[in-house]
C-alpha positions as CSV (number, residue, x, y, z in Angstrom):
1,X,0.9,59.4,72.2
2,X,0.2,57.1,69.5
3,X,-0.9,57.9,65.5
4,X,-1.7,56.0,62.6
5,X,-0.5,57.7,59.4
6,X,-2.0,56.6,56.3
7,X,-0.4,57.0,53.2
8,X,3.0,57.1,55.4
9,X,5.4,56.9,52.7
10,X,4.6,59.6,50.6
11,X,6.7,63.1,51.3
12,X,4.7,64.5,53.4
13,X,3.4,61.0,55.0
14,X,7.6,60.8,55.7
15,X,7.9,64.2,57.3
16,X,4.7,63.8,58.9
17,X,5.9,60.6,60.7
18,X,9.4,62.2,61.2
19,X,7.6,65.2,63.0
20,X,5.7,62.8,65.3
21,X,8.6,60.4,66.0
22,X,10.8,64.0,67.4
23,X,7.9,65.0,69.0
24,X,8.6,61.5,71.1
25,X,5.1,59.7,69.7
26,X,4.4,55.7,68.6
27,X,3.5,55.5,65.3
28,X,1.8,53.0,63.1
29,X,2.2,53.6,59.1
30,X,-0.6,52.0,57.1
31,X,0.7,51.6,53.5
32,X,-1.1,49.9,50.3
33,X,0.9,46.5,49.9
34,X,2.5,48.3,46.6
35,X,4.2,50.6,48.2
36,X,6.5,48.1,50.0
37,X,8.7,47.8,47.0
38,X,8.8,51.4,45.9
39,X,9.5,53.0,48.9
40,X,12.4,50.4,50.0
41,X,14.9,53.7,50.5
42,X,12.0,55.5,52.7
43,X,11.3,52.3,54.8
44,X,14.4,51.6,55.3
45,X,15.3,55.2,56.4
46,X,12.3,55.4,58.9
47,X,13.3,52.7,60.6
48,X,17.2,53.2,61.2
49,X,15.8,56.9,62.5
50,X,12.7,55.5,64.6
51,X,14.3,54.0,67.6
52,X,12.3,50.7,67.9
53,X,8.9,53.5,67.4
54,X,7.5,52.5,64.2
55,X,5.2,49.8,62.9
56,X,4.4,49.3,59.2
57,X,1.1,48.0,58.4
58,X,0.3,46.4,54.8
59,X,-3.3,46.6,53.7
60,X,-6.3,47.9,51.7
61,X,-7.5,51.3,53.2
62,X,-11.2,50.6,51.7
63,X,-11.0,46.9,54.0
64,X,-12.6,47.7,57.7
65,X,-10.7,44.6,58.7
66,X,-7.7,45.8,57.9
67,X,-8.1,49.4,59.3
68,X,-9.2,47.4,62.6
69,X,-6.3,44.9,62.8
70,X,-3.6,48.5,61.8
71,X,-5.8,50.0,64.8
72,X,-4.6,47.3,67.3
73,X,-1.4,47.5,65.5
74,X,-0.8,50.7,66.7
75,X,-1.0,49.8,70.5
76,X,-3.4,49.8,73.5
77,X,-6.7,50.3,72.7
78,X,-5.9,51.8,69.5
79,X,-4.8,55.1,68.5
80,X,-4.9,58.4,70.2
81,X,-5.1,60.1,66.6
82,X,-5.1,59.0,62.8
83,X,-3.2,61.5,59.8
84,X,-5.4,60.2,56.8
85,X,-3.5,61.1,53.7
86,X,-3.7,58.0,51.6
87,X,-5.8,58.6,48.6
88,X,-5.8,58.5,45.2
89,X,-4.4,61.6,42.9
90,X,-4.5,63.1,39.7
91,X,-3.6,62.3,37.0
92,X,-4.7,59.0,37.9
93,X,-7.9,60.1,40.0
94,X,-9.0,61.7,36.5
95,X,-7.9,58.8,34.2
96,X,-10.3,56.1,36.8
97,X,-12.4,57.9,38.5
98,X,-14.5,55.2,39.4
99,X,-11.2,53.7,41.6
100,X,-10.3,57.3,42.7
101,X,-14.1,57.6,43.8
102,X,-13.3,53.6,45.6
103,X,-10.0,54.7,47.4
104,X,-10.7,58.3,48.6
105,X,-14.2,58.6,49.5
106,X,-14.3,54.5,50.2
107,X,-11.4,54.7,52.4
108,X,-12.2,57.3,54.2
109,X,-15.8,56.2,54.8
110,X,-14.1,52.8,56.0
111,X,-11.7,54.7,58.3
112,X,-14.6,56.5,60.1
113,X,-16.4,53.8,60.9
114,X,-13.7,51.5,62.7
115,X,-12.9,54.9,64.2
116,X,-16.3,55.0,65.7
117,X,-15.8,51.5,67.3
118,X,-12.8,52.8,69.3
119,X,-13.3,53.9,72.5
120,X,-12.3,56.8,72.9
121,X,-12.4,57.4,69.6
122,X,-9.2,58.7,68.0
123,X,-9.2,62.2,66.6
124,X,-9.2,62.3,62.8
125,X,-6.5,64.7,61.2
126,X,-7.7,64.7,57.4
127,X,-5.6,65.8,54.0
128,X,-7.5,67.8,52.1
129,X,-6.7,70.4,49.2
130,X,-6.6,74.0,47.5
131,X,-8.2,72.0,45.0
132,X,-11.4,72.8,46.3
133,X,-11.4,76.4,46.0
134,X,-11.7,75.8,41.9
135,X,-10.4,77.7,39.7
136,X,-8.5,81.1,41.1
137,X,-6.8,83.0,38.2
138,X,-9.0,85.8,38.9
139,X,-9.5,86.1,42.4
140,X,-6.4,84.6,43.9
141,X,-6.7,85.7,47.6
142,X,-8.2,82.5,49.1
143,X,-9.8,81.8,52.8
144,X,-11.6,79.0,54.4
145,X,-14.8,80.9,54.2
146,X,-14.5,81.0,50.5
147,X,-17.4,78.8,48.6
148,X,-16.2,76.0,47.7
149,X,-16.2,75.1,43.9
150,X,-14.2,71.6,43.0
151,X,-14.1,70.9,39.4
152,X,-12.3,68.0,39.1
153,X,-13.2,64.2,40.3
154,X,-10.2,64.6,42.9
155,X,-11.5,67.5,44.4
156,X,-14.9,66.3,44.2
157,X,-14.0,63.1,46.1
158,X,-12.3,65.5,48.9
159,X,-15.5,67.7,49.3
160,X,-17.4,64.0,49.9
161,X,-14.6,62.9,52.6
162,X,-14.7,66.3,54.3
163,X,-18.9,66.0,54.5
164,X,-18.6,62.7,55.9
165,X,-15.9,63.5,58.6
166,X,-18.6,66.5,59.5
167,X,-21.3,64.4,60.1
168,X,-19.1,61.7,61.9
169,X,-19.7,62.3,65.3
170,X,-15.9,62.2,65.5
171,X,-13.5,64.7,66.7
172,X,-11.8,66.2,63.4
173,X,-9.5,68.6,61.8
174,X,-8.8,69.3,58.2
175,X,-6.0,70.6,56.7
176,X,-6.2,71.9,52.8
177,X,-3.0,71.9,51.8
178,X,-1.5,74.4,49.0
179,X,1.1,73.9,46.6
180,X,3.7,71.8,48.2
181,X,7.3,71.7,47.1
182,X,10.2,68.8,47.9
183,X,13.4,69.1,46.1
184,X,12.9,65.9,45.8
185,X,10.9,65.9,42.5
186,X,11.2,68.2,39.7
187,X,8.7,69.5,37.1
188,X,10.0,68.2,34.0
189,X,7.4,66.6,32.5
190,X,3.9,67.9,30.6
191,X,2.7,68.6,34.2
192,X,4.8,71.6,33.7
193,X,2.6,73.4,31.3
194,X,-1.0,72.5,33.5
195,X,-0.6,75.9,35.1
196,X,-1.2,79.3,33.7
197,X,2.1,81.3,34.1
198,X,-0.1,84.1,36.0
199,X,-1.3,81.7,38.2
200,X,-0.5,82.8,42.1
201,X,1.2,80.3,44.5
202,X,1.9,79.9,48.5
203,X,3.8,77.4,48.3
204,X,4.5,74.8,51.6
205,X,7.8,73.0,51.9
206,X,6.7,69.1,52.4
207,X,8.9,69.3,55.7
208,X,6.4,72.2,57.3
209,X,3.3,70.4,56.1
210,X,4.2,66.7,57.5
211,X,4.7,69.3,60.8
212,X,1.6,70.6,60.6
213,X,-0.4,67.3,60.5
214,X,1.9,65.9,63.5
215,X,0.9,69.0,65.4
216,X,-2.6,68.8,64.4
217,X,-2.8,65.4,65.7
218,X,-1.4,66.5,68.9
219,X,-3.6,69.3,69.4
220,X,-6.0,69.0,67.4
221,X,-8.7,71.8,65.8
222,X,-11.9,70.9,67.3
223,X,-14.0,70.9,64.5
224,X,-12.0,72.6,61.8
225,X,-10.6,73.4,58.7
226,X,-7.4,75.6,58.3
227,X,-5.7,76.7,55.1
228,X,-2.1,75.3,54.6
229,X,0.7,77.3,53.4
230,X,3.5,79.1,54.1
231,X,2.6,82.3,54.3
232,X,4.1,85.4,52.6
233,X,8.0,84.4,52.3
234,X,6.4,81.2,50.3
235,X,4.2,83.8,47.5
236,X,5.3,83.8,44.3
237,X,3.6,83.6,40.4
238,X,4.3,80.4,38.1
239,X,6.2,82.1,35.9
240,X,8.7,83.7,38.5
241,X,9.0,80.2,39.8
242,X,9.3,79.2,36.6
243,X,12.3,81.4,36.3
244,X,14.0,80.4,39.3
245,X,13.8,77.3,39.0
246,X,15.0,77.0,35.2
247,X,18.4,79.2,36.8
248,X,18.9,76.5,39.3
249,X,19.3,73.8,36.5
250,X,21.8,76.0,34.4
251,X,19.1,77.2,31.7
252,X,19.3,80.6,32.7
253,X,15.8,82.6,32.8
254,X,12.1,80.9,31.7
255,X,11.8,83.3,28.5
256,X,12.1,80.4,26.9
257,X,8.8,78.8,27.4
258,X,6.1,81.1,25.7
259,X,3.2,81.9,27.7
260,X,0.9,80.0,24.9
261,X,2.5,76.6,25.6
262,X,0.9,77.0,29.3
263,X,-2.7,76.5,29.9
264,X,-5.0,79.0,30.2
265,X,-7.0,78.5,33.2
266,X,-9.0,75.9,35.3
267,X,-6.3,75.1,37.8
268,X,-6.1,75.4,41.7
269,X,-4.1,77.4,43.1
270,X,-3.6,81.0,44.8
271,X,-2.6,83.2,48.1
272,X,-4.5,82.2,51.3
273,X,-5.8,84.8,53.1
274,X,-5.8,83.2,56.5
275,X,-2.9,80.9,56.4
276,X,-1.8,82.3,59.6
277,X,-4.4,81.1,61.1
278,X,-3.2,78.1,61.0
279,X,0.5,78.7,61.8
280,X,-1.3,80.5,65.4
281,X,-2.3,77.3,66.7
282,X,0.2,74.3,64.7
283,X,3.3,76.4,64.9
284,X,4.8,74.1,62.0
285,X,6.5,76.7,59.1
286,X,10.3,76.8,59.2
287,X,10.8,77.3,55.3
288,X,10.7,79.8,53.4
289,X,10.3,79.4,49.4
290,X,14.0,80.6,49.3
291,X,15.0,77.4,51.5
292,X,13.3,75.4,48.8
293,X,15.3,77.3,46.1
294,X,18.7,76.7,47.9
295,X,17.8,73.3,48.1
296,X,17.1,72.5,44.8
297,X,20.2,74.8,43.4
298,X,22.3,72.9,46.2
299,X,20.3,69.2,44.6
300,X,21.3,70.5,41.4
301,X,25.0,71.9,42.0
302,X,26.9,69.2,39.6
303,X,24.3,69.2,36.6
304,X,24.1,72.9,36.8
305,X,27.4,73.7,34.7
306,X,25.9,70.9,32.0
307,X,22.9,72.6,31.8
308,X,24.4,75.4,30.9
309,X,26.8,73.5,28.5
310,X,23.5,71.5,26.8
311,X,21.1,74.5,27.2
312,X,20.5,74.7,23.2
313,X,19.5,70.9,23.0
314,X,17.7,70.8,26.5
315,X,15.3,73.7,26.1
316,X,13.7,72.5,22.8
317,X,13.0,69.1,24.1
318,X,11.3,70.9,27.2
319,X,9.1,72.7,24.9
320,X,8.8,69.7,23.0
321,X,6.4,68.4,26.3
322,X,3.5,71.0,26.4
323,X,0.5,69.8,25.5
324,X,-1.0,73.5,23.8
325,X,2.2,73.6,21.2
326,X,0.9,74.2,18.1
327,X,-1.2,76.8,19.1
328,X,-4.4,75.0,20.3
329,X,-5.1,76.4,23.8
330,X,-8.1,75.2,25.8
331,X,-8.0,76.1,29.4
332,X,-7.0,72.3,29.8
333,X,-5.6,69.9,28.4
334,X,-6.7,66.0,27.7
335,X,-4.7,65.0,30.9
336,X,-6.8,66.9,33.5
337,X,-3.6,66.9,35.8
338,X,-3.9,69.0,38.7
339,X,-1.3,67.0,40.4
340,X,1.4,69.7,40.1
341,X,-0.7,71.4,42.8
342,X,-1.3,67.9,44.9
343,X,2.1,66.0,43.5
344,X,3.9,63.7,45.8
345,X,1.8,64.3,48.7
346,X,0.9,60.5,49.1
């Protein structure tokens, strides 16, 4: 079988690929020509591990020409599915939303239609987002069925790409992916403070997602959209996160962030309902969100002791990053980042 993955070398692009390469497929990654050079470590990795299976493809995902010429790239008469996760995220999506509007919405309108030259036409695995479900604080328990209500220009640009790959003609499946986790990156930065600590999460490690789209683009869903996450073992709050997390790096428990250095609302995130749903007919979860601790305690096993060591000088300078110190709390602030929800996905 052969897939184009675009938007191949973000963390779940990677596992995505890896899951379709151990599946035995031919895969063609199409990447924005800037990611060459930032991802040098991650190309060079997928092919050492690819066997002579992988193509890269450099090029602008809002050019039909391009999408075409990664199409023949990928082998016969094109594709048998595409893994669209290339896009453009927040914070950036909120700080030029006129390019995030361009790239996502652009893109994916661009995608469809050389899709629709194809014959047969590929099937369509689309990356969507919690991020559509709005704001959840008070009714966290989330399902497909749920109105949707985005309130951000990221989520907006999603609800557009999911109405045009509904009226495609194409065969489709969307995935809206939850809070996904990769000890690969850690929240030290003002993105930390962007959720309430009451906020509910379902987390999904980035290896089970990447699993889910391979799957998805084997199987396919017919028509649908699933919830992704991973289930109850993967449930916590923010601020028990929070807590382990802050343990793993030698800081002992979160006490010492104050609930009014979070935000108060008007981020996306929650439990899904019908997760399982999802899990019935992709089979991709393997991880549990104690995995995902492990790994970042095991990541974090020589600067733990020094954590504990620098604790007095390292906690004030992580307070130091919210946003709402000082006691000014509206339910957002300036920076409109609901990328701790969507992070590293691309």
């Amino acid at each position: 079988m052969r897939v184009l993955v675009t938007g191949g070398f973000g963390n779940v692009g990677m596992s995505a690929v890896r899951a379709l390469l151990a599946a035995g497929c031919e895969v063609c990654v199409f990447e924005h020509p800037s990611a060459k050079n930032r991802h040098q470590r991650r190309l060079r990795e997928l092919i050492r591990d690819s066997r002579g299976r992988v193509k890269i493809f450099y090029g602008n995902i809002t050019s039909e020409e391009a999408l075409s010429e990664a199409m023949s790239c990928a082998g016969g008469n094109g594709p048998d599915a595409v893994i669209h996760l290339a896009g453009i995220i927040p914070p950036l999506a909120d700080e030029k939303p006129e390019l995030a509007t361009t790239i996502n919405v652009g893109g994916t309108r661009a995608l469809l239609n050389v899709c629709s030259c194809i014959h047969p036409s590929p099937r369509i695995v689309f990356a969507s987002s919690i991020a559509l479900y709005g704001d959840r604080l008070a009714s966290p328990m989330i399902s497909v069925s749920d109105t949707l209500a985005p309130n951000d220009t990221y989520s907006r640009t999603k609800m557009e790409c999911e109405t045009a790959l509904q009226k495609s003609g194409l065969e489709w499946t969307v995935l809206r992916l939850s809070y996904v986790v990769s000890s690969d990156w850690l929240p030290f930065s003002p993105l930390l403070f962007e959720v309430p600590p009451s906020t509910h999460f379902e987390v999904v490690h980035t290896e089970d997602a990447g699993r889910a789209f391979a799957h998805a683009a084997m199987i396919g869903g017919k028509g649908r959209a699933f919830n992704i996450g991973g289930g109850t073992s993967c449930r916590t709050t923010y601020r028990a996160y929070l807590d382990r997390l802050m343990r793993c790096f030698g800081l002992g428990s979160a006490t010492f962030l104050p609930d009014d250095l979070f935000a108060s609302g008007n981020f996306h995130c929650g439990w899904y309902s019908d997760s399982q749903e999802a899990e019935d007919l992709l089979h991709f979860r393997s991880k549990s969100l104690e995995d995902y601790y492990s790994e970042v305690s095991w990541r974090m096993r020589f600067a733990r002791p020094l954590g504990s060591i620098v604790g007095w000088a390292v906690k004030p300078w992580i307070r130091s990053l919210s946003p709402y110190r000082g006691g000014v709390r509206p339910a957002r602030s300036p920076r409109l980042v609901g990328e701790i929800a969507e992070y590293r996905r691309r």
